[in-house]
N, C-alpha and C positions, 0 to 999 in steps of 0.2 A: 763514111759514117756522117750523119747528119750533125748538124751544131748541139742540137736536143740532146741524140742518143751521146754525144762527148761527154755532154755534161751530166749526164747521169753515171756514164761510166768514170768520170772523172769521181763523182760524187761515192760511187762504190769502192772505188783504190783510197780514197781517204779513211771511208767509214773502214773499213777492212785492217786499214794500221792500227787505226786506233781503237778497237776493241779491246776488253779483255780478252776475246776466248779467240781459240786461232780456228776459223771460222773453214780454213782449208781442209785441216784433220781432220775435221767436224766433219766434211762434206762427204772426205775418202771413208770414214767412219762409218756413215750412213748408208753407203753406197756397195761397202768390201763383201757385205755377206746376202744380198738382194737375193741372190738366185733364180730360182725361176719365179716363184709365187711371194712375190713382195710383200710385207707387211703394211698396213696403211702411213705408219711411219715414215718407212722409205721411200712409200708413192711421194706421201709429199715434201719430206726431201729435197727428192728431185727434180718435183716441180719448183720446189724454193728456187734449187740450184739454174735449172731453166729460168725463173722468172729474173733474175740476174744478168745474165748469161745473156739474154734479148729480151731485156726491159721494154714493155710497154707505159709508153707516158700517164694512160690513165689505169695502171691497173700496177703500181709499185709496191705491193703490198711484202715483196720477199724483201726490197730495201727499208722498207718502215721496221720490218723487226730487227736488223741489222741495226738501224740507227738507234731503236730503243738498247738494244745491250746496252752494259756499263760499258765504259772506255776507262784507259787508265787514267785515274784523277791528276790535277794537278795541286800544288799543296799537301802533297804525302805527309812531309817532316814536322806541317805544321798543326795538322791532327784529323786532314780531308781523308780519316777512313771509312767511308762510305759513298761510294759510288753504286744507288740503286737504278738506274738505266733511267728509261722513261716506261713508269708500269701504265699510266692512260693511254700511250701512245701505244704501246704493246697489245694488250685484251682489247681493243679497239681498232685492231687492222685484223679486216676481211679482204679475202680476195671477190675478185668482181665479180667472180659467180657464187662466193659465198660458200664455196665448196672446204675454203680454209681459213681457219680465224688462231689471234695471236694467243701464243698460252706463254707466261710470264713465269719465270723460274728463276732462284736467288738459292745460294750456298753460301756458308762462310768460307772467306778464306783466311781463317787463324783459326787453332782450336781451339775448344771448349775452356781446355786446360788456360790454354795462354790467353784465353779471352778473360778467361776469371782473374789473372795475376793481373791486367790491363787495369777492370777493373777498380779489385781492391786497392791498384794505386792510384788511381782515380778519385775514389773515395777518401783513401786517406788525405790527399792532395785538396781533397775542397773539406777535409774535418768532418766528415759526416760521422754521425754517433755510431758506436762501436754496437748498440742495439738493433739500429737500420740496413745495417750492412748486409745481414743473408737473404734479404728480402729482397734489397739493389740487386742482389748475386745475381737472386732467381729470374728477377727482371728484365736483366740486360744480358741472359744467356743465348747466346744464339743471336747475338746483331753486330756483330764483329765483324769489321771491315768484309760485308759482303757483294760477291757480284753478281751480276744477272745476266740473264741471256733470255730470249725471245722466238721462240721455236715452235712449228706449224702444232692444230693442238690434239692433229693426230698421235701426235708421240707423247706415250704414256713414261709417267714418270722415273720409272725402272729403264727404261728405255734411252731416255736422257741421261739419266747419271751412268750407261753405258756408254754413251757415244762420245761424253765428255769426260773422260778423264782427268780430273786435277783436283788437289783438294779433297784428296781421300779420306782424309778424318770425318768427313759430312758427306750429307747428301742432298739433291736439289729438295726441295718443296714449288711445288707450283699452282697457279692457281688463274682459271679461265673467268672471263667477262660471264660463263653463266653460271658459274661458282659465286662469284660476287652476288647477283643476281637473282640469290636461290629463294624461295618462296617463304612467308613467313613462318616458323612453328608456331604448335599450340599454346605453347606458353605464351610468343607474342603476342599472338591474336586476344589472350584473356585478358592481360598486360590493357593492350588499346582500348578493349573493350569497358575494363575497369574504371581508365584514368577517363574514356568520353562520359561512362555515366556520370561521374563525379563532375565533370565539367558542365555535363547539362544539368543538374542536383542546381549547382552551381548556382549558373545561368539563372534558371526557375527560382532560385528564392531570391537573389538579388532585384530580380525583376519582382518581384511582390515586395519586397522591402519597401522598394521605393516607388510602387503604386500605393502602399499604403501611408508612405511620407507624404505624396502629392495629394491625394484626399482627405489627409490627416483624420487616417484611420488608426484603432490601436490593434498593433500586429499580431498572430499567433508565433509566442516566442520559439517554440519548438522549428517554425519554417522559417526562422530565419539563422538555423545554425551554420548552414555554408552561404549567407551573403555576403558578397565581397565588401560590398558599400559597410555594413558595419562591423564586421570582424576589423576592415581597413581603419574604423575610427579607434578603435581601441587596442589593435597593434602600433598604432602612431602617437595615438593622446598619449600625454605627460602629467605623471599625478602628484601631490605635493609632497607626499610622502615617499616617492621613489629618491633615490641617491642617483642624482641627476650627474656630480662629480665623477663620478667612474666611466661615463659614456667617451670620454675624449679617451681614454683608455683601451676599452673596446676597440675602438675603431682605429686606433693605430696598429692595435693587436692584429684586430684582421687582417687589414694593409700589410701588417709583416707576413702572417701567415698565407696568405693569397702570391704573395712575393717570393717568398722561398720556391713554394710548389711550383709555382711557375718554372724559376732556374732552374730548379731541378729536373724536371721535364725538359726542359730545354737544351740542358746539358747534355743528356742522354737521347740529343734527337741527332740525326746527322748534320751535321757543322761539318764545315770548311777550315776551323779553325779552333777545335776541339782547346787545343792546346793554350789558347790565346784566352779562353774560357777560364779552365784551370789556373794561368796564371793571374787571371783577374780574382778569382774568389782568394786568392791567399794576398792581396792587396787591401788594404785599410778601406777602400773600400766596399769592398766586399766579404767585408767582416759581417754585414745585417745579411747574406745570405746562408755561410753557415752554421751561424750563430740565431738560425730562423727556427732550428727545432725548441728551443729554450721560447718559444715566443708560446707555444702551447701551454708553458706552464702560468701566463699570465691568465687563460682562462681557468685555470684551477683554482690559482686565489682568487680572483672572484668569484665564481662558485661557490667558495666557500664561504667567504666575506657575504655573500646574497643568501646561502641557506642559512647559515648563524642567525641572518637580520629576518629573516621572515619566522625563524621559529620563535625566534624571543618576543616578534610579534605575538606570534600567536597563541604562546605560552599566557604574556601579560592579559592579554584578550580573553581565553578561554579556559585559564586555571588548569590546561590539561594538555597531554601530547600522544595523540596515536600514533604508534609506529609503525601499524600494518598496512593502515588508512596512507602514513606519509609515500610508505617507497611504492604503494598501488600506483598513488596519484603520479609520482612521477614515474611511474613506471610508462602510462598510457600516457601520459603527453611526451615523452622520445620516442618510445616504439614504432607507433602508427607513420611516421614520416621515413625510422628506420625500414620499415618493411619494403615501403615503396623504393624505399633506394635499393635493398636486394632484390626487389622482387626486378623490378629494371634493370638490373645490372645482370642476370641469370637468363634474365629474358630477351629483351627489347636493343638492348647493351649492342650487340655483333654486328647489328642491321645499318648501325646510327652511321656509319665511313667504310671505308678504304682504301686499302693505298698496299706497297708494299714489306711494312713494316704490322699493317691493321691485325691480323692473324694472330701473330706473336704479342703484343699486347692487350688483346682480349681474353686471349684463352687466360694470361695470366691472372685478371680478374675474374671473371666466370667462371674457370674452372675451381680457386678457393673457394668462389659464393656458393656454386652447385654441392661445396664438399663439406664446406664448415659453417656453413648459415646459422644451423643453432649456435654456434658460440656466441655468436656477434647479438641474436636477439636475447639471448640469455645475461650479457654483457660481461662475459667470460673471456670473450677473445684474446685478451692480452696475460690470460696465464694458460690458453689450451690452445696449442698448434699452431703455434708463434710467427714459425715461419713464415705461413702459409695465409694471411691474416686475411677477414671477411672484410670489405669494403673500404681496405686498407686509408683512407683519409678520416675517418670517422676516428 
């Protein structure tokens, strides 16, 4: 045997211990009930098991799926439950003629059940509000210490959770490079369509704005309602009469709120050190992360403190107060930015990544926005179907 072919084969007795999946069984698995008329599955199989077997230098494609499976992690104890393989490296190996490409497959291995008691002591353990909690449930269902395997993408997925036995409470999900790939919907395309008119709307009155600042012409006000140059002057100008005090406020607010979101997403991504995580937010300090949901209600008193001040304005001003005129008016200045956030999230939302987690995270939003959108534009959401909430950071 050459220096080369050693070191490949050296390279497959490694990868081979350290996998999760015992790759042997797998092979007798695939191979016990062939008979005479193969299925496409099995064909490639067995060419996997050939391509191993007498590796070729430039054509290693049955070793790259091998290498992508998960291996057993190291740092178990310390909260490493998630070993998702290598999913680029996996949809992304073709054999040299093309004839076989990688399909990427992921199971939990804990159940549903004990993923949710993980969970809730998880939550409890970083103080998250006793409100938040079925919604985390729904979130983090189905990402429990899961592992992966990399398997030709002739084998259909009934077909894999046959030849892999383990982890019966679940079953594989998989999902190929032209799965990812797939063409835009209709919804998308309106979506894009939408947001370029507006951009070009845009574009075209900014650009006359400020051909009529340079000739110092006087504008037609109506074409200049989407200019950035002066919408920008009067989102940023400071008036005498604003309560300038409250801004340092604001913006710490934010800063919290941007911060929470973050660890929290974070904590529920795969870490190596889960554990290390949790014992940091019950630490003084990481008392401003779970104590980040209370930072939402700093924009309530202001709100309130700002609508108090503009109506008393406008009382002293105008001797009088419409109520239907008030909640119109704010009704159409949140709405229209609402829309576009569902309408994106329903739409455009699935296309933006990937990865092997992407799936399971989207549908979680898309599928509420697909189901409960009127609640959210109605601004009902938070007394109908709670669980389930439209655009959950809103």
């Amino acid at each position: 045997m050459s220096g080369q072919k050693m070191k490949i084969a050296t390279l497959v007795v490694i990868l081979f211990n350290g996998v999760s999946c015992d790759w042997v069984s797998l092979f007798k698995e695939s191979v016990k009930d062939v008979g005479k008329n193969p299925s496409p599955c099995h064909k490639a199989m067995l060419r996997m098991l050939g391509n191993l077997v007498q590796p070729k230098l430039d054509d290693l494609w049955a070793l790259k799926m091998i290498d992508a499976a998960s291996k057993f992690p190291s740092g178990l104890l310390a909260g490493n439950l998630a070993n998702l393989g290598g999913f680029e490296e996996c949809i992304n190996t073709v054999s040299k003629d093309g004839s076989i490409k990688g399909k990427y497959c992921t199971k939990n291995g804990i159940s549903d059940t004990l993923q949710q008691k993980i969970t809730n002591n998880t939550l409890n353990q970083m103080r998250m509000v006793e409100a938040t909690q079925p919604v985390l449930h729904q979130k983090t269902t189905g990402l429990g210490f899961p592992i992966a395997v990399c398997l030709p993408d002739q084998c259909s997925t009934e077909e894999i959770n046959k030849m892999i036995k383990i982890f019966d409470w679940s079953t594989f999900n998989c999902i190929t490079k032209e799965e990812i790939e797939k063409p835009l919907s209709a919804g998308a395309i309106v979506f894009i369509v939408i947001v370029s008119l507006i951009g070009v709307i845009m574009a075209a009155s900014t650009l006359y704005d400020l051909y009529c600042y340079h000739m110092d012409k006087e504008p037609i006000p109506l074409l200049l309602a989407y200019s950035v140059y002066s919408n920008g002057k009067k989102l940023l100008e400071t008036k005498p009469s604003e309560l300038s005090c409250i801004n340092g406020i604001k913006f710490f607010s934010m800063v919290w709120v941007v911060y929470g979101h973050t660890m929290c997403a974070f904590a529920f991504s795969p870490l190596v050190n889960l554990f290390d995580v949790v014992a940091y937010i019950n630490t003084l300090k990481g008392m401003i992360v779970h104590a980040g949901v209370f930072a939402v209600d700093t924009f309530f008193c202001l709100s309130g403190l700002l609508l108090t001040y503009t109506f008393m304005k406008a009382v002293n001003k105008l001797n009088k107060f419409n109520l239907l005129q008030f909640y119109l008016h704010r009704y159409l200045r949140l709405t229209p930015a609402l829309m576009i956030l569902i309408f994106s999230t329903t739409t455009i939302f699935e296309y933006l990544g990937s990865g092997p987690r992407w799936e399971t995270g989207v549908q979680f939003y898309t599928d509420t926005c697909k189901k409960n959108w009127w609640t959210s534009l109605l601004y009902i959401q938070n007394y109908f179907h709670t669980s389930s909430m439209v655009t959950l950071g809103t």
